[in-house]
PABA-400517 format. One record per atom (N, C-alpha, C, O, CB): x, z, y; residue number from 1. Coordinates in Angstrom, 2 decimals. Each point is the difference from the previous one (the first is absolute). Glycine has a CB too. Example, Ala and Ser with C-alpha at 12.3 -4.5 7.8 and 13.67 -1.06 7.14 Angstrom:
BEGIN
+---------+---------+---------+-----+
!      px !      pz !      py !   n !
+---------+---------+---------+-----+
!   13.19 !    7.80 !   -5.69 !   1 !
!   -0.89 !    0.00 !    1.19 !   1 !
!    0.90 !    0.00 !    1.20 !   1 !
!    1.04 !    0.66 !   -0.02 !   1 !
!   -2.93 !    0.59 !   -1.15 !   1 !
!    1.54 !   -1.97 !    2.22 !   2 !
!    0.82 !    0.06 !    1.19 !   2 !
!   -0.77 !    0.73 !    1.09 !   2 !
!    0.51 !    0.17 !    1.11 !   2 !
!    0.67 !   -2.32 !   -1.74 !   2 !
+---------+---------+---------+-----+
//
This chain:
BEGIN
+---------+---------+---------+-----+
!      px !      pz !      py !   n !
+---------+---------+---------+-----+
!   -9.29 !    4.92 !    3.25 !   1 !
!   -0.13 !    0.15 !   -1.42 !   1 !
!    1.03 !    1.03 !   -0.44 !   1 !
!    1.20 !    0.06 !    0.28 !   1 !
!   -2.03 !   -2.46 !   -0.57 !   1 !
!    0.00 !    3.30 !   -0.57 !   2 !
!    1.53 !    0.68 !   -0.35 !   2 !
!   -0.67 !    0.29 !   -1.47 !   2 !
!   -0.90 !   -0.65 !   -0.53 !   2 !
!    2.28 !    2.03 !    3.13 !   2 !
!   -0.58 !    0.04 !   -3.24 !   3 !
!   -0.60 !    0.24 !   -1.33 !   3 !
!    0.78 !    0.30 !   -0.89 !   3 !
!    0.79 !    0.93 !    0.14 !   3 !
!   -2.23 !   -2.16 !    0.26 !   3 !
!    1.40 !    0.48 !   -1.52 !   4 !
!    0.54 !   -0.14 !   -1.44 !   4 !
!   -0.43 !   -1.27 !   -0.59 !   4 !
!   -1.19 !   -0.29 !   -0.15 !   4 !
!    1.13 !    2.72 !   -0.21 !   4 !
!    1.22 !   -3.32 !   -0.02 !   5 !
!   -0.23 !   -1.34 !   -0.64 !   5 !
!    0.83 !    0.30 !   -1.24 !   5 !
!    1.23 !    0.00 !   -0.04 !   5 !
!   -1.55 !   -1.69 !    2.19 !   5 !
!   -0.72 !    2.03 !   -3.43 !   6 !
!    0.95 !    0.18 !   -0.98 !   6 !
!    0.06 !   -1.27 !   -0.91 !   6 !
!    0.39 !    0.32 !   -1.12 !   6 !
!   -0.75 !    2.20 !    1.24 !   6 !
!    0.04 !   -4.16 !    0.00 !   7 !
!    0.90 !   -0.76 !   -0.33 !   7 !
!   -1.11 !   -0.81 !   -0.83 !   7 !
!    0.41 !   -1.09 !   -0.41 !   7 !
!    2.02 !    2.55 !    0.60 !   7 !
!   -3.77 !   -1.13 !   -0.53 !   8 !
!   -0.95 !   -0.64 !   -0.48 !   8 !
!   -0.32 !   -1.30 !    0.13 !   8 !
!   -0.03 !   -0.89 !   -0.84 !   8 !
!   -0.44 !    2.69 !    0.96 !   8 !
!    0.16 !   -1.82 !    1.39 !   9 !
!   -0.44 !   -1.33 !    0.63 !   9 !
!    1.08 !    0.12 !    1.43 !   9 !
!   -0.02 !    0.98 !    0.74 !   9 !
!   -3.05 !   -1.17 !   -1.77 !   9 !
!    3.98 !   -1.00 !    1.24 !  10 !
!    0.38 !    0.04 !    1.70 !  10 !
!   -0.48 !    0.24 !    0.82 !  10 !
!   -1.18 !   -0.36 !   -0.04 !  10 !
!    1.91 !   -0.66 !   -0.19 !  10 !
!   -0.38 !    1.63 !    1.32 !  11 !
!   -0.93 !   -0.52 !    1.44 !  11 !
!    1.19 !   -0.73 !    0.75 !  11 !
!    1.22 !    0.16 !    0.14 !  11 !
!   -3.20 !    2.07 !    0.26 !  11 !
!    0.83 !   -3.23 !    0.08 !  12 !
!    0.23 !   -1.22 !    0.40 !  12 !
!   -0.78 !   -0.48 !    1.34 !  12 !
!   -1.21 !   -0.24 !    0.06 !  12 !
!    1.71 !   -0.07 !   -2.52 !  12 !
!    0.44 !    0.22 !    3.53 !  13 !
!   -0.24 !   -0.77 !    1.27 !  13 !
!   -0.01 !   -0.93 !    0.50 !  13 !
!    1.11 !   -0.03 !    0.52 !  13 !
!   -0.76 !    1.09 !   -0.44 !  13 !
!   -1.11 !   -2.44 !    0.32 !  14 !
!    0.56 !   -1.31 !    0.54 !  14 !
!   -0.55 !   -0.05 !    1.20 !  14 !
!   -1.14 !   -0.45 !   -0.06 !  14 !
!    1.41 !   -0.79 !   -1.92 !  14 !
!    0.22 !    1.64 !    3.44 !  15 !
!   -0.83 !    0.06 !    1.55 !  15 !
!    1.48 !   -0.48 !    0.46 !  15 !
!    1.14 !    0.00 !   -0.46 !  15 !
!   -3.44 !    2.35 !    0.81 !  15 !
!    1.67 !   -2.73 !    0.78 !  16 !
!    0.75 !   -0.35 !    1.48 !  16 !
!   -0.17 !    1.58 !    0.52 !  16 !
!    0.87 !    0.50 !    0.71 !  16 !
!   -1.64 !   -3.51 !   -0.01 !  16 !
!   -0.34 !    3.70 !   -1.07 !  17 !
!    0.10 !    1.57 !    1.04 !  17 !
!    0.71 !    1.17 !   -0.29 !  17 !
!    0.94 !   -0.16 !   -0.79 !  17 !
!   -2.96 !   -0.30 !    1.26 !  17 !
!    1.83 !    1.60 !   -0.05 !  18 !
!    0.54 !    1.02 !   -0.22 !  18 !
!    0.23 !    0.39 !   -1.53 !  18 !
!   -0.81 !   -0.68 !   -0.62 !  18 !
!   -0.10 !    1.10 !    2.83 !  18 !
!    1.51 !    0.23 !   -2.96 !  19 !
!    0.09 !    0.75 !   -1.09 !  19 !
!    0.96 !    1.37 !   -0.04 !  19 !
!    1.23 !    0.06 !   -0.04 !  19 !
!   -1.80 !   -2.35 !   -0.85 !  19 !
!   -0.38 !    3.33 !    0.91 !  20 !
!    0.81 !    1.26 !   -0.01 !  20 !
!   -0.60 !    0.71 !   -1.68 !  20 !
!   -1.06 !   -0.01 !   -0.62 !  20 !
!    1.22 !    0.44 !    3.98 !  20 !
!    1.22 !    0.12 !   -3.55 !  21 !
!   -0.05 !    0.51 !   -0.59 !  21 !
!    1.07 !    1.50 !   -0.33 !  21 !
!    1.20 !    0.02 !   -0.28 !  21 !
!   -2.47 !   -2.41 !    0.09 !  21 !
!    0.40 !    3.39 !    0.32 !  22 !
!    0.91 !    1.32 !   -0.07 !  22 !
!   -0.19 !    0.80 !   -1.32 !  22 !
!   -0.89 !   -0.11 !   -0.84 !  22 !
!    0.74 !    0.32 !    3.40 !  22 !
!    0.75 !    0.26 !   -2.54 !  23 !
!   -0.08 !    1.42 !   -1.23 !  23 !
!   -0.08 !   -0.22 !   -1.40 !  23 !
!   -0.21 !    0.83 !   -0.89 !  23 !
!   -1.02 !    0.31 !    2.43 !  23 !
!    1.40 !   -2.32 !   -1.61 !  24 !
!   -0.32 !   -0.71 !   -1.33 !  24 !
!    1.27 !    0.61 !   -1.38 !  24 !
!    1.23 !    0.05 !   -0.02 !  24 !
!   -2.33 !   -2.63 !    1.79 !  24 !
!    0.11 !    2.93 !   -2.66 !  25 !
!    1.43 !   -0.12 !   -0.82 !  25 !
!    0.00 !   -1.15 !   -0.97 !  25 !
!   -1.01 !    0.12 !   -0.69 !  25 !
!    1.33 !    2.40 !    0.75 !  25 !
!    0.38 !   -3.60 !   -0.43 !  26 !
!   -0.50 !   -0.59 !   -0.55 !  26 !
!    0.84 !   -0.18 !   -1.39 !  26 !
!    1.18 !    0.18 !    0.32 !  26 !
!   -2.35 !   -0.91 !    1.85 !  26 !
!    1.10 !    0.51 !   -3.35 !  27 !
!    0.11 !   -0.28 !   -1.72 !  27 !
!   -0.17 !   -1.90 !    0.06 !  27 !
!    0.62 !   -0.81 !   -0.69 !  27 !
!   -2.22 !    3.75 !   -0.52 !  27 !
!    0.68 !   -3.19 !    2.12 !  28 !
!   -0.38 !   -1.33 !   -0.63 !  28 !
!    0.72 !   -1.15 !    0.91 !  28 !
!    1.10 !    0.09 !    0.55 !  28 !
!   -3.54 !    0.86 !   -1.49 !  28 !
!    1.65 !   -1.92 !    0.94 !  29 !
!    0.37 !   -1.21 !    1.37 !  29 !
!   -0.64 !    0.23 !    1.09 !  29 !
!   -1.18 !    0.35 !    0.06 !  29 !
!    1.42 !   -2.13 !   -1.37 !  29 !
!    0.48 !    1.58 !    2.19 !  30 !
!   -0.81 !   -0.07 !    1.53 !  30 !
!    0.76 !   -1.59 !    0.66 !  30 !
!    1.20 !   -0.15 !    0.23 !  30 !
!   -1.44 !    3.55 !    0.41 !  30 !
!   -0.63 !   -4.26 !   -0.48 !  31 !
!    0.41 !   -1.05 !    0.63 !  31 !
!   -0.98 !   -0.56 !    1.29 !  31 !
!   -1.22 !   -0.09 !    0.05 !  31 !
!    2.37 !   -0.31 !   -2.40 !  31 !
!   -0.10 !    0.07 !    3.41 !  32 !
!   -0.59 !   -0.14 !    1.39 !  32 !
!    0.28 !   -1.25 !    0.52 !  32 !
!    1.16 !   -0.21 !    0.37 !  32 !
!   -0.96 !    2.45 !    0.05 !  32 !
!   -1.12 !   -3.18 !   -0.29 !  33 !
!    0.75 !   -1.68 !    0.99 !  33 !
!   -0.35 !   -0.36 !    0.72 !  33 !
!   -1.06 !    0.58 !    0.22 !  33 !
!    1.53 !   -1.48 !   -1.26 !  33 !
!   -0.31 !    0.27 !    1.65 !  34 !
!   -0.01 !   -0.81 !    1.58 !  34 !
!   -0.55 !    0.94 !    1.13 !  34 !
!   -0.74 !   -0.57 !    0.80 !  34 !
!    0.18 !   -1.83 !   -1.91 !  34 !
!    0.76 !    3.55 !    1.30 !  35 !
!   -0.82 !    1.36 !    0.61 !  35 !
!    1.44 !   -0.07 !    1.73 !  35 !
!    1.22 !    0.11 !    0.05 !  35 !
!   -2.51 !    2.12 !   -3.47 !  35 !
!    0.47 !   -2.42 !    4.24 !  36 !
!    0.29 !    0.05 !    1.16 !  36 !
!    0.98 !    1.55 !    0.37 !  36 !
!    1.09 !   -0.09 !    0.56 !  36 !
!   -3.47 !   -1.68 !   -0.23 !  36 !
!    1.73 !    3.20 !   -0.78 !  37 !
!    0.85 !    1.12 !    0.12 !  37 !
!   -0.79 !    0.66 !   -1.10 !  37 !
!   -1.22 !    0.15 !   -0.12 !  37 !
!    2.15 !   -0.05 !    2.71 !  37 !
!    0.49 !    0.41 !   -3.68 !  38 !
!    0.01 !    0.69 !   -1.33 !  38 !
!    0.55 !    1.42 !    0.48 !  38 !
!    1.08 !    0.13 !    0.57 !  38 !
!   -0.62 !   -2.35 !   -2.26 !  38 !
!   -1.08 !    2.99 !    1.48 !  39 !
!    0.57 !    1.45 !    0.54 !  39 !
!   -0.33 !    0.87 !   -1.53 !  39 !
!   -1.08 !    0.02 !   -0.59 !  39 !
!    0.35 !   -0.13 !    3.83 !  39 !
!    1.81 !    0.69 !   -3.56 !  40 !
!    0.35 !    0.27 !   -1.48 !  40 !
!    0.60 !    1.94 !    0.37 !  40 !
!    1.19 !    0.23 !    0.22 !  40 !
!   -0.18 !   -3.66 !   -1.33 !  40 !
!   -1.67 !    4.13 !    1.11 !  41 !
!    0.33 !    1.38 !    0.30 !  41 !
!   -0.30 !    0.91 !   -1.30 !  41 !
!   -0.92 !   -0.04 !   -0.82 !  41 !
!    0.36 !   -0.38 !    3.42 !  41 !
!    2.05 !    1.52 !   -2.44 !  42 !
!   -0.56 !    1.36 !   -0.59 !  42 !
!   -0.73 !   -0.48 !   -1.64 !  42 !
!   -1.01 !    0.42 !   -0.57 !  42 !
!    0.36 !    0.82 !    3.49 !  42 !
!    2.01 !   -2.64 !   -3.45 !  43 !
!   -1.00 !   -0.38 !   -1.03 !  43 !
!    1.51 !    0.40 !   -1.21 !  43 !
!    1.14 !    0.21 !    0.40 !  43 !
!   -3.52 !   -2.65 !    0.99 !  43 !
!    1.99 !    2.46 !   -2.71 !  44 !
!    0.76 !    0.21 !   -1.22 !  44 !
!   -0.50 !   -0.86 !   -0.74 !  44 !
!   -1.19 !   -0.02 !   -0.34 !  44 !
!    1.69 !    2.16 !    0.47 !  44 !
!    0.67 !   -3.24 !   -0.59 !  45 !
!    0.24 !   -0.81 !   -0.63 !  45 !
!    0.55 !    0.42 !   -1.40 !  45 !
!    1.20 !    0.11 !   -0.22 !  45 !
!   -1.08 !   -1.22 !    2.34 !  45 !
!   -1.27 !    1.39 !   -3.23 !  46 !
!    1.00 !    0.93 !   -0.82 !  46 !
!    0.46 !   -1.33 !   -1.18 !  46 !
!   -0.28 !   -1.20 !    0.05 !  46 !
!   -1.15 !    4.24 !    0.27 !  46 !
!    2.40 !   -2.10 !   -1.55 !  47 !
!    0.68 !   -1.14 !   -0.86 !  47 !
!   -1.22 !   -0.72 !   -0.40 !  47 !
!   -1.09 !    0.56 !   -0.02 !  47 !
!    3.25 !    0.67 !   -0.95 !  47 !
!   -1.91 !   -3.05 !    0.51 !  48 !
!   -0.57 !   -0.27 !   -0.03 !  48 !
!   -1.43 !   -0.74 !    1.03 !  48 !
!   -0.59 !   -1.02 !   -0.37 !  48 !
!    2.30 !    2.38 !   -1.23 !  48 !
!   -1.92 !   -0.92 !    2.37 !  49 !
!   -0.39 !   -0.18 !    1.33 !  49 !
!    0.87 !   -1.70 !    0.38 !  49 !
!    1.19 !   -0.26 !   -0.16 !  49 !
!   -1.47 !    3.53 !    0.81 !  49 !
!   -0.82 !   -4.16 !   -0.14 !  50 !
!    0.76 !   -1.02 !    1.01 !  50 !
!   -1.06 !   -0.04 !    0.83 !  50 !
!   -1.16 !    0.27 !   -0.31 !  50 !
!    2.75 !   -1.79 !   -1.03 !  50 !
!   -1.17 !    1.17 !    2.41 !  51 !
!   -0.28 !   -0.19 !    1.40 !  51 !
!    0.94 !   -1.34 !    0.56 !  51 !
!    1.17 !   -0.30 !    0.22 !  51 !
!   -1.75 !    3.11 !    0.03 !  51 !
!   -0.70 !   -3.35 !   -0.18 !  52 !
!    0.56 !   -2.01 !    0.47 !  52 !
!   -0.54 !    0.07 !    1.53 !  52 !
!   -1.12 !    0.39 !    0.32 !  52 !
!    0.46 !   -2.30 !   -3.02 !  52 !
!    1.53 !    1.51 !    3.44 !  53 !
!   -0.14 !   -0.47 !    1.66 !  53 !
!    0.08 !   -1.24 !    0.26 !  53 !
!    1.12 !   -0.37 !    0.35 !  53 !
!   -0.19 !    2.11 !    0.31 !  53 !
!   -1.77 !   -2.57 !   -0.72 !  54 !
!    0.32 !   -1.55 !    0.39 !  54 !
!   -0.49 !   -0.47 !    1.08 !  54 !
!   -1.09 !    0.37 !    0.42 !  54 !
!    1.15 !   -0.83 !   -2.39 !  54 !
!    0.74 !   -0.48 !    2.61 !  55 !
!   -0.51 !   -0.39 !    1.45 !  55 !
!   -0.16 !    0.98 !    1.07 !  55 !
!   -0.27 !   -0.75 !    0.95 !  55 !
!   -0.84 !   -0.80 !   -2.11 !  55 !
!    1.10 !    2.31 !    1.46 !  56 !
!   -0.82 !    1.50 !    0.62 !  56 !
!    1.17 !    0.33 !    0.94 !  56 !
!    1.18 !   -0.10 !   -0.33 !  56 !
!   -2.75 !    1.31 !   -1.96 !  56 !
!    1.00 !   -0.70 !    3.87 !  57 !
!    0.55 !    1.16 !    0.64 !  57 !
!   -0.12 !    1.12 !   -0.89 !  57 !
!   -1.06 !    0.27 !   -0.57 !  57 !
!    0.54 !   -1.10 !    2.74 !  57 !
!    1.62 !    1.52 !   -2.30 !  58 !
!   -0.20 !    0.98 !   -0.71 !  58 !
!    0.96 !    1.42 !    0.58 !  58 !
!    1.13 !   -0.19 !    0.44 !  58 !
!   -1.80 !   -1.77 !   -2.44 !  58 !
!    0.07 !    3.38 !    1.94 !  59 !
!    0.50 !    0.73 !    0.69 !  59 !
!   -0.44 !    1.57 !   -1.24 !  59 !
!   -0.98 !    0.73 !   -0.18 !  59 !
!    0.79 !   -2.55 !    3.12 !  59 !
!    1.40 !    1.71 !   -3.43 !  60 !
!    0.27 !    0.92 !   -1.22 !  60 !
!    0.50 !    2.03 !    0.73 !  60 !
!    0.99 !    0.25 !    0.67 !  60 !
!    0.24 !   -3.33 !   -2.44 !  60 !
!   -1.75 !    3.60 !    1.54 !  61 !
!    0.29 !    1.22 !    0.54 !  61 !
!   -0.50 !    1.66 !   -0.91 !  61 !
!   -1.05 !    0.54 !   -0.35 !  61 !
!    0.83 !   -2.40 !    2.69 !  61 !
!    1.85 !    2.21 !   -2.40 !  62 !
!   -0.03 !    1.26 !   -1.11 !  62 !
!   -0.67 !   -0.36 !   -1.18 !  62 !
!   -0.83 !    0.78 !   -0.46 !  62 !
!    0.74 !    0.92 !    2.16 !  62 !
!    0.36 !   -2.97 !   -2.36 !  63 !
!    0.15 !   -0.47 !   -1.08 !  63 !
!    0.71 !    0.55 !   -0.86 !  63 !
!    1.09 !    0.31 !    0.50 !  63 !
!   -1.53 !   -1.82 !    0.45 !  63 !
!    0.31 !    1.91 !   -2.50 !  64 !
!    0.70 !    0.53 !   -1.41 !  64 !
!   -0.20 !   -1.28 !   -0.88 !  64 !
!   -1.08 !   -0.58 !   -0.13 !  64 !
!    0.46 !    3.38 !    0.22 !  64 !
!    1.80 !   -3.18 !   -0.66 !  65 !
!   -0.37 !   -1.13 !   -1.05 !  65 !
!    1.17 !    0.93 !   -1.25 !  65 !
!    0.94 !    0.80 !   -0.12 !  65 !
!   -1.56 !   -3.85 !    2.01 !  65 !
!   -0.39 !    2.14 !   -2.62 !  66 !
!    0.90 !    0.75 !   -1.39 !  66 !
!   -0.60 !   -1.59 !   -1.01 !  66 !
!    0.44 !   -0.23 !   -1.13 !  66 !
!   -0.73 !    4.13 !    1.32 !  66 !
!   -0.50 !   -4.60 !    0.35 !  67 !
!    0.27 !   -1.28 !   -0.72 !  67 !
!    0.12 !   -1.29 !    0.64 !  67 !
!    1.22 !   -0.09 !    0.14 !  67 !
!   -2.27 !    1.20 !   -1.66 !  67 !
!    0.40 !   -2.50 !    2.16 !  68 !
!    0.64 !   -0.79 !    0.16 !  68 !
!   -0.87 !   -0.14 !    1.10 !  68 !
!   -1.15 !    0.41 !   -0.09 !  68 !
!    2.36 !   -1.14 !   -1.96 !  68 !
!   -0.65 !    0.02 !    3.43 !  69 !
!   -0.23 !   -0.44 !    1.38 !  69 !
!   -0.03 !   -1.30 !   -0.25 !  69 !
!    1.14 !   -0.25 !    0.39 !  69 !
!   -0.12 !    1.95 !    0.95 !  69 !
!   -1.52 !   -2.92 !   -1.76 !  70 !
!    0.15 !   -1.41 !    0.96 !  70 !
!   -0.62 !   -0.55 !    1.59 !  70 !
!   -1.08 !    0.15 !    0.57 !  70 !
!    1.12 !   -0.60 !   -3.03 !  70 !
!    1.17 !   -0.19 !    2.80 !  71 !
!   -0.32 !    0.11 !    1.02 !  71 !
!    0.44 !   -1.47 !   -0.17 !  71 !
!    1.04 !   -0.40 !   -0.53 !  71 !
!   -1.04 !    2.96 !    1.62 !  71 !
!   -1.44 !   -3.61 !   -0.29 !  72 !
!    0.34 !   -1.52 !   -0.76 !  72 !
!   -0.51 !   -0.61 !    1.56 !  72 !
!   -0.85 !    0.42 !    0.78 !  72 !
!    0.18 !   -0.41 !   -4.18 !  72 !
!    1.23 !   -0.75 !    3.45 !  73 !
!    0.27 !   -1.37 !    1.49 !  73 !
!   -0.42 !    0.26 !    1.47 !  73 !
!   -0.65 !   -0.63 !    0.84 !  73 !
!    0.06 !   -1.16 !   -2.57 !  73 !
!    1.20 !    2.95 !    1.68 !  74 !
!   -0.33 !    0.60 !    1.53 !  74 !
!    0.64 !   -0.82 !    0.70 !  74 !
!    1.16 !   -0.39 !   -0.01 !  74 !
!   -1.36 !    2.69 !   -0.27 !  74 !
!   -1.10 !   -2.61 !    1.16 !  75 !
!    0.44 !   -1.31 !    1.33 !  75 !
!   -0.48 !    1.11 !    1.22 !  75 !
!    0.24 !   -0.14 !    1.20 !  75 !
!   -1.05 !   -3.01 !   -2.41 !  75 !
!    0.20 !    4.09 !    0.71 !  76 !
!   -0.28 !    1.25 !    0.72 !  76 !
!    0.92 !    0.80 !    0.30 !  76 !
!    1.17 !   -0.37 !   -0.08 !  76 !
!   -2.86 !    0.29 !   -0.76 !  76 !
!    1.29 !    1.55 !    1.29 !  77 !
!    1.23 !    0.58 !    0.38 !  77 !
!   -0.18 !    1.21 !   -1.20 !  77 !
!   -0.99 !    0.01 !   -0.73 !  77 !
!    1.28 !   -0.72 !    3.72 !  77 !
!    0.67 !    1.60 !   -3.09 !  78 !
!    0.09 !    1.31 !   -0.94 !  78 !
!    0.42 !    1.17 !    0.41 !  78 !
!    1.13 !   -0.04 !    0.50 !  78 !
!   -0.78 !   -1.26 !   -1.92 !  78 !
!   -0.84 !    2.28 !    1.38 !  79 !
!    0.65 !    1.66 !    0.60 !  79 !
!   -0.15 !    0.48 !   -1.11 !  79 !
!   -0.90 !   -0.12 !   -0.84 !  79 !
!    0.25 !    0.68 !    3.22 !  79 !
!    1.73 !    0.11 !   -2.35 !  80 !
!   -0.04 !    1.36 !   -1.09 !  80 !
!    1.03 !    0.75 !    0.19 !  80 !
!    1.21 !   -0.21 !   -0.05 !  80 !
!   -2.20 !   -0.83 !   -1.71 !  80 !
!   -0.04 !    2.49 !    2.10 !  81 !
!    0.22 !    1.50 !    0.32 !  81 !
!    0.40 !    0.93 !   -1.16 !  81 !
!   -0.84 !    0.29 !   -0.86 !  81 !
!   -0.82 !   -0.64 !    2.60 !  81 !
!    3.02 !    0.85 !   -1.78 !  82 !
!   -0.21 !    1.32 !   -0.96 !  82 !
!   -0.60 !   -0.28 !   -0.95 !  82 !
!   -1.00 !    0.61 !   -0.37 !  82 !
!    0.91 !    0.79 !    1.78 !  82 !
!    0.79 !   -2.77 !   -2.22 !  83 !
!   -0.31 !   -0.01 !   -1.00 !  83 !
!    0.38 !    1.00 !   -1.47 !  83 !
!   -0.53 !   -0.25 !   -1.08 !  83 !
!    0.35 !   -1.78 !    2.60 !  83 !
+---------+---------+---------+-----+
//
């Protein structure tokens, strides 16, 4: 998934499977849970912008934030590259 999320409607994930997402710039919410491996690339988090990680392997890389990261009850593991 990648794109432009300018903040209308969330996108929103609930899998045990994969979730990638690259190139994204996003304005709005992006929220991801119980996802076995979250791979988060080459994405901009601009002001305003949240991005929720819950439950999730998650593997963050050449990430820009300029608004808010949660990152909520990782029993999983977490990487993050050059942030």
């Amino acid at each position: 998934m990648g794109g432009n999320n300018y903040g209308s409607a969330p996108i929103k994930s609930n899998t045990s499977g994969q979730v990638m997402i690259f190139g994204m710039n996003n304005y709005g919410n992006i929220n991801v849970y119980n996802s076995d491996q979250v791979i988060l690339g080459e994405t901009v988090n601009q002001g305003g912008g949240v991005v929720t990680l819950n439950n999730v392997n998650a593997n963050l890389v050449r990430v820009e934030n300029h608004g808010t990261y949660e990152l909520l009850f990782f029993s999983k593991s977490f990487i993050l590259t050059s942030f």
